[in-house]
C-alpha positions in Angstrom: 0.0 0.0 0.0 1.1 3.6 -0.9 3.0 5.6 1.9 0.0 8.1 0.7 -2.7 6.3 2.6 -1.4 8.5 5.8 -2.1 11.6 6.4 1.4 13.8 6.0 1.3 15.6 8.8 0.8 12.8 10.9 3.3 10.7 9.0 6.0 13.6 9.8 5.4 13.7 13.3 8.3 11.9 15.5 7.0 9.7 18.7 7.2 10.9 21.4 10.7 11.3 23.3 9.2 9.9 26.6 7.2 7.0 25.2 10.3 5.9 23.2 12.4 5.9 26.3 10.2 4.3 28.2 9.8 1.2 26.2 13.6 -0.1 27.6 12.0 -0.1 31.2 9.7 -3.0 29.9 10.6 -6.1 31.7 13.3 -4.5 34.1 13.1 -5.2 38.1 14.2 -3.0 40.9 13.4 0.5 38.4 12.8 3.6 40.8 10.6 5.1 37.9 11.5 9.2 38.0 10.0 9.7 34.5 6.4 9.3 34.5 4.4 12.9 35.3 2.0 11.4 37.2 1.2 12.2 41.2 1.4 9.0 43.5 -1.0 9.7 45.5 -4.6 8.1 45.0 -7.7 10.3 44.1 -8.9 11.9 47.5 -11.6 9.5 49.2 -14.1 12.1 49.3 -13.7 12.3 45.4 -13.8 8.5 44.9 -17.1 8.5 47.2 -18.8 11.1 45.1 -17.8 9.2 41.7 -19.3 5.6 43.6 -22.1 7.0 45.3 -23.3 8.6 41.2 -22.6 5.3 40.0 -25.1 3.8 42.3 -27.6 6.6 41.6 -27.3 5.3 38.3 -25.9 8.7 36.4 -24.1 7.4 34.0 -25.5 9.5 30.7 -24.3 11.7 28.4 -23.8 15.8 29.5 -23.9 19.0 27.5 -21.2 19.0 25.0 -20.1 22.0 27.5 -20.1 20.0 30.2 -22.2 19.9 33.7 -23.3 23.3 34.2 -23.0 23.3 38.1 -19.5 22.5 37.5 -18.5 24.7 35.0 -20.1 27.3 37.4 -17.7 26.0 40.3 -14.7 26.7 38.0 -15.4 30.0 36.5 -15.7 30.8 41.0 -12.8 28.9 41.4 -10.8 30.8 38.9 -11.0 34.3 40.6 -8.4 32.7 42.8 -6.0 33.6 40.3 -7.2 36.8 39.5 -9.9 35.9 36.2 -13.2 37.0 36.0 -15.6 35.0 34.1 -18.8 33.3 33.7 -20.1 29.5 33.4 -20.3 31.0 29.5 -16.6 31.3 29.6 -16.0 27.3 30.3 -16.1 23.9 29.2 -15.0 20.7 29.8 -12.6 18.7 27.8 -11.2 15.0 28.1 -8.0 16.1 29.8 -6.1 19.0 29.6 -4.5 17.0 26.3 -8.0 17.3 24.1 -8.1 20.6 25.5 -4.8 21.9 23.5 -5.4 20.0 20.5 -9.1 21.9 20.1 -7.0 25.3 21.1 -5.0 24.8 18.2 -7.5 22.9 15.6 -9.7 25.9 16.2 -7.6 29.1 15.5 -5.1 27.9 13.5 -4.7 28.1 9.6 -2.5 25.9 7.7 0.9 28.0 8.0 0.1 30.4 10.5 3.1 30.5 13.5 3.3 29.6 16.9 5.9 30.8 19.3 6.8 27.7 21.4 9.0 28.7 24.3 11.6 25.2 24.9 12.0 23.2 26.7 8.0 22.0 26.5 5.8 19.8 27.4 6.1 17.0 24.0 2.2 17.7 22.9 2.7 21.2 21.6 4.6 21.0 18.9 3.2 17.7 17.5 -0.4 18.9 18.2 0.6 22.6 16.3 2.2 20.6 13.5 -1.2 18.8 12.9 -3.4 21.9 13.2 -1.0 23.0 10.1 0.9 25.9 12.4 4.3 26.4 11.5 5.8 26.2 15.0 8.7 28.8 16.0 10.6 27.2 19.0 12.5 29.6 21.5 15.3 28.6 23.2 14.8 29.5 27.0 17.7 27.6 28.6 19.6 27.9 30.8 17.1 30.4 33.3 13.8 28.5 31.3 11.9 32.3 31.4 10.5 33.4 28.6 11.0 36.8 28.2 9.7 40.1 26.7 12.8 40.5 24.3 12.4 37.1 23.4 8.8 37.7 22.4 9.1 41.2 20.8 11.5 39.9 18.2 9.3 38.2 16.2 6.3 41.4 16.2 7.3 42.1 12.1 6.5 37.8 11.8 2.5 37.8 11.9 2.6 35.4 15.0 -1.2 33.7 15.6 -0.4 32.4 19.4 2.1 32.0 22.0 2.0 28.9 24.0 2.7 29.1 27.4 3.0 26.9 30.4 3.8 28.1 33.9 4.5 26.5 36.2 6.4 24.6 33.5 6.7 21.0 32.4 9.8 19.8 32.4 11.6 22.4 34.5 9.2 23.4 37.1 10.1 27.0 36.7 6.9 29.6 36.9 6.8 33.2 36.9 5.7 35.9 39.1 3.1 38.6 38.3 5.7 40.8 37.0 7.1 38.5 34.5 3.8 37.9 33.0 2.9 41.6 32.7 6.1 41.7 30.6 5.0 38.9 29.0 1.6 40.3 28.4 2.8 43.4 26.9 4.8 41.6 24.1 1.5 39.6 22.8 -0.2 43.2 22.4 2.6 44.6 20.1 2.3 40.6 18.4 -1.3 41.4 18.4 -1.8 37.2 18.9 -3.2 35.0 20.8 -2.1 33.1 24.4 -3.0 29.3 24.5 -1.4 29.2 28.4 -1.7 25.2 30.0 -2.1 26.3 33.7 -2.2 22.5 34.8 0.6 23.1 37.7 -1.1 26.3 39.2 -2.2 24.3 42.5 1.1 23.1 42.6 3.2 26.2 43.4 5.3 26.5 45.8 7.1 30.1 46.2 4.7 32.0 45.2 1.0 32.0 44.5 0.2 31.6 40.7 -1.2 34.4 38.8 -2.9 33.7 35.0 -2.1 36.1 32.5 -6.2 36.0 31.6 -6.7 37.9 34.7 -4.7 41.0 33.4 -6.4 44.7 31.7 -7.1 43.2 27.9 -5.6 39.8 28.0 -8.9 37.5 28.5 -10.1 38.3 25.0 -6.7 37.2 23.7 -6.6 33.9 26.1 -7.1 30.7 26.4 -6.6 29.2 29.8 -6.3 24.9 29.7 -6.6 23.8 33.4 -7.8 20.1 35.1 -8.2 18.4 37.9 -5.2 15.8 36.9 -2.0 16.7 38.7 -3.3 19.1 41.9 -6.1 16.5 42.8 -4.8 13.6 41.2 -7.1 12.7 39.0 -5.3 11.4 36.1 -7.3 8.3 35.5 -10.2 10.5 35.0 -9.5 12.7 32.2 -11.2 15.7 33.5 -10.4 19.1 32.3 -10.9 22.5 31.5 -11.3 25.3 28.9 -11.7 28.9 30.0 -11.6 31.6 27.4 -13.8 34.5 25.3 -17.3 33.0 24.0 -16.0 32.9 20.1 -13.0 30.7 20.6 -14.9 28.5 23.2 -17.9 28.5 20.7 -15.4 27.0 18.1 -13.6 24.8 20.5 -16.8 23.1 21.2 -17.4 22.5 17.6 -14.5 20.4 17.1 -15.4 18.9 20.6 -19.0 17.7 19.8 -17.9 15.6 17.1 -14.4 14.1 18.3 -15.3 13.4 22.1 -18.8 14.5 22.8 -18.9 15.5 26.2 -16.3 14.1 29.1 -17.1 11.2 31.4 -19.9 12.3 33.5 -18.8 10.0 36.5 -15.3 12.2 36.5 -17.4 15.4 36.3 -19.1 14.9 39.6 -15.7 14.1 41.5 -14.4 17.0 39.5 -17.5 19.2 41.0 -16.5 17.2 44.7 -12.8 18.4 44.5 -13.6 21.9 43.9 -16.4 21.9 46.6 -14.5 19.7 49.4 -10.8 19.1 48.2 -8.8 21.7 49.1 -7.0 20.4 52.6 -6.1 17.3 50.7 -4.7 19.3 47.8 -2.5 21.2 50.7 -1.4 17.9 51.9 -0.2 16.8 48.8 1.6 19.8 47.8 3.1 20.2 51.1 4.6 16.9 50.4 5.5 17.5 47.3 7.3 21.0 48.4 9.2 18.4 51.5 10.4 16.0 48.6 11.2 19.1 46.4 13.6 20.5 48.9 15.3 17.2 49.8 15.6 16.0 46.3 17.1 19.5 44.8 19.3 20.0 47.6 20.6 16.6 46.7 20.9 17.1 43.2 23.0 20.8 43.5 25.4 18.5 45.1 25.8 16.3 41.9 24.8 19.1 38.9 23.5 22.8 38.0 19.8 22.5 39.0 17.4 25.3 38.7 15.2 25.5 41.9 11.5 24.5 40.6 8.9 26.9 41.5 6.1 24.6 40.9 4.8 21.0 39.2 7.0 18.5 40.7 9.5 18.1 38.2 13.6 19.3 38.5 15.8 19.5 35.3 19.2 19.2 36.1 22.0 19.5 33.6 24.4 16.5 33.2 27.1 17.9 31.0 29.2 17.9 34.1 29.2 14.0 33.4 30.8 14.2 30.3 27.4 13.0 28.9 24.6 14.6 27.1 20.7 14.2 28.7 20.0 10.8 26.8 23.6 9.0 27.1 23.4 9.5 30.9 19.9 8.7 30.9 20.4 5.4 29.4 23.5 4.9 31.2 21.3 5.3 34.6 18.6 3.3 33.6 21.2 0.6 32.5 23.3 0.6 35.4 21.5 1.9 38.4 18.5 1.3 37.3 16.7 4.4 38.0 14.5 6.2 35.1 14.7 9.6 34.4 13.5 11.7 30.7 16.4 12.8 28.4 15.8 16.4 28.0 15.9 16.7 24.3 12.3 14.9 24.4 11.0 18.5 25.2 12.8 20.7 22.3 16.8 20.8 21.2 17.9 23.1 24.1 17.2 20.5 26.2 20.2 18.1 25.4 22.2 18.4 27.9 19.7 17.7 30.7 17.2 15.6 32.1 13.6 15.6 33.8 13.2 14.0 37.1 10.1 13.7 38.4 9.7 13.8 42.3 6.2 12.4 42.3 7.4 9.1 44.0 8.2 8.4 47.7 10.8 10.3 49.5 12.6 6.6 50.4 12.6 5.9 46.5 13.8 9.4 45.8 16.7 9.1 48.4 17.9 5.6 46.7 17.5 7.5 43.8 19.6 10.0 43.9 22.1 7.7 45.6 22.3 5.6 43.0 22.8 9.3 40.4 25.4 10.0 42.5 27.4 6.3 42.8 26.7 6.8 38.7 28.5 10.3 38.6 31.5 8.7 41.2 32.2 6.3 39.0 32.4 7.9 35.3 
């Protein structure tokens, strides 16, 4: 059969740097897993009960393609936290936070308009933009990982449609205070584009409180705000998330949505609606553990590598170089010989090759073994 028979865009696409890696840990013993994004906590009780006690009621229908309206109510409330205004006609819910960039892109995008990609990324953007027909613009943000107004501005003779953002920032953990993102803000007015910013860390911040760019003067008609409940309450099983943005894009969002999906798993909208209503002291547990295993684990890392202190998420991104090794030789060499598992960093844009993402969403005994074994590795080379 001809090669044609695949879509092109899909047939240029790379897999994914974190998938690919992943497939050597298949049949290995003894892995401390550091790669996988995923919280190891269960879903709060509460949150469980909710989704059980539904079940039994015997809700198990379709919703509105928007979602249930009680909870998109409970989000547009639970937004102002971070400083946006909006109404229930402002939201809907999306499978994940995933199918939420995907119908971000798919609905504003042309075939060759550009997106501004700050690097390193979380892997969906650039795939996802590539798809949508965008031609993607990747920027370099090592070795601070800030996106900047100067980086920005120099692209405003370039007819930019959207700048992606994602703070706090997978794979780095790095975020950025309120200043930062009025700098930010002002470059996208002289662009004159759009913000698509994936704000799926923002309960898990640590220094500082986090603070959406939607919520400045002018910047929610230019917005779109992906949230969930996946890694603050996590929920990742349930593929619950979020859309908040101006009527128009939403509208169009939807569109795309009502034919692809449908409408999100009603069960995981009612322990959605649950979390926002009852979950916030176990959301402060976790990330108060998260914060304890944060401060352990960087500490411990500075004494091996350069390590930029995460401000949120619960990811840190240390450069290997040191080693002699780039992010993927030292990352197979410590899966290999320690077996610990950790991301190479070029899996989220070229700038991050001589580093790697270690995610301290595991036990604080596995992440002291861990890092034990990282440093027996980096005695020995």
């Amino acid at each position: 059969m001809s090669r044609d028979v695949i879509n092109r865009r899909v047939r240029e696409l790379k897999p994914s740097g974190i998938r690919r890696f992943f497939e050597l840990i298949i049949g290995r013993e003894d892995v401390i897993s550091l790669g996988v994004g995923e919280p190891d906590f269960s879903v709060p009780w509460r949150i469980r009960e909710e989704m059980i006690y539904s079940l039994e009621k015997g809700i198990t229908s379709y919703t509105s393609n928007y979602g249930l309206l009680e909870l998109r109510e409970a989000i547009a409330e639970y937004y102002r936290k971070f400083g946006v205004e909006s109404t229930h006609d402002n939201v809907f819910i999306t499978t994940g936070v995933s199918e939420g960039i995907d119908l971000a892109l798919r609905a504003v995008i042309n075939p060759g308009d550009r997106v501004l990609v700050p690097e390193p990324t979380y892997v969906s953007y650039r795939p996802l933009a590539h798809i949508a027909g965008a031609e993607v613009i990747p920027i370099p943000t090592d070795p601070e990982f800030k996106i900047t107004y100067d980086d920005l501005v120099r692209f405003r003779n370039e007819k930019i449609k959207a700048v992606m953002l994602n703070y706090p920032n997978n794979p780095t953990g790095v975020s950025l205070r309120k200043r930062e993102i009025e700098e930010i803000a002002d470059a996208v007015n002289e662009l004159d584009c759009l913000v698509i910013s994936d704000e799926i860390y923002a309960e898990l911040s640590y220094n500082f409180r986090h603070f959406s760019i939607a919520a400045l003067d002018g910047m929610f008609e230019r917005t779109i705000v992906l949230n969930g409940f996946s890694k603050g309450f996590a929920m990742t099983g349930m593929r619950v998330g979020y859309v908040i943005a101006p009527e128009e894009i939403l509208d169009a969002m939807v569109k795309i949505h009502q034919y692809s999906m449908l409408c999100a798993p009603v069960t995981a909208q009612i322990g959605a609606l649950e979390a926002l209503k009852n979950g916030e002291e176990e959301l402060e547990r976790m990330r108060s553990e998260y914060m304890r295993r944060r401060n352990f684990f960087v500490r411990r890392l500075r004494e091996l590598f350069d390590v930029v202190m995460p401000d949120g998420a619960f990811y840190a991104f240390p450069n290997v170089s040191s080693t002699g090794l780039n992010g993927e030789e030292f990352a197979e060499k410590l899966l290999i010989e320690k077996n610990v598992a950790v991301v190479p960093g070029d899996a989220f844009g070229e700038c991050g090759g001589n580093y790697v993402r270690c995610a301290y969403a595991v036990s604080m005994e596995k992440l002291k073994i861990a890092v034990e074994r990282m440093e027996e590795l980096v005695n020995s080379s």
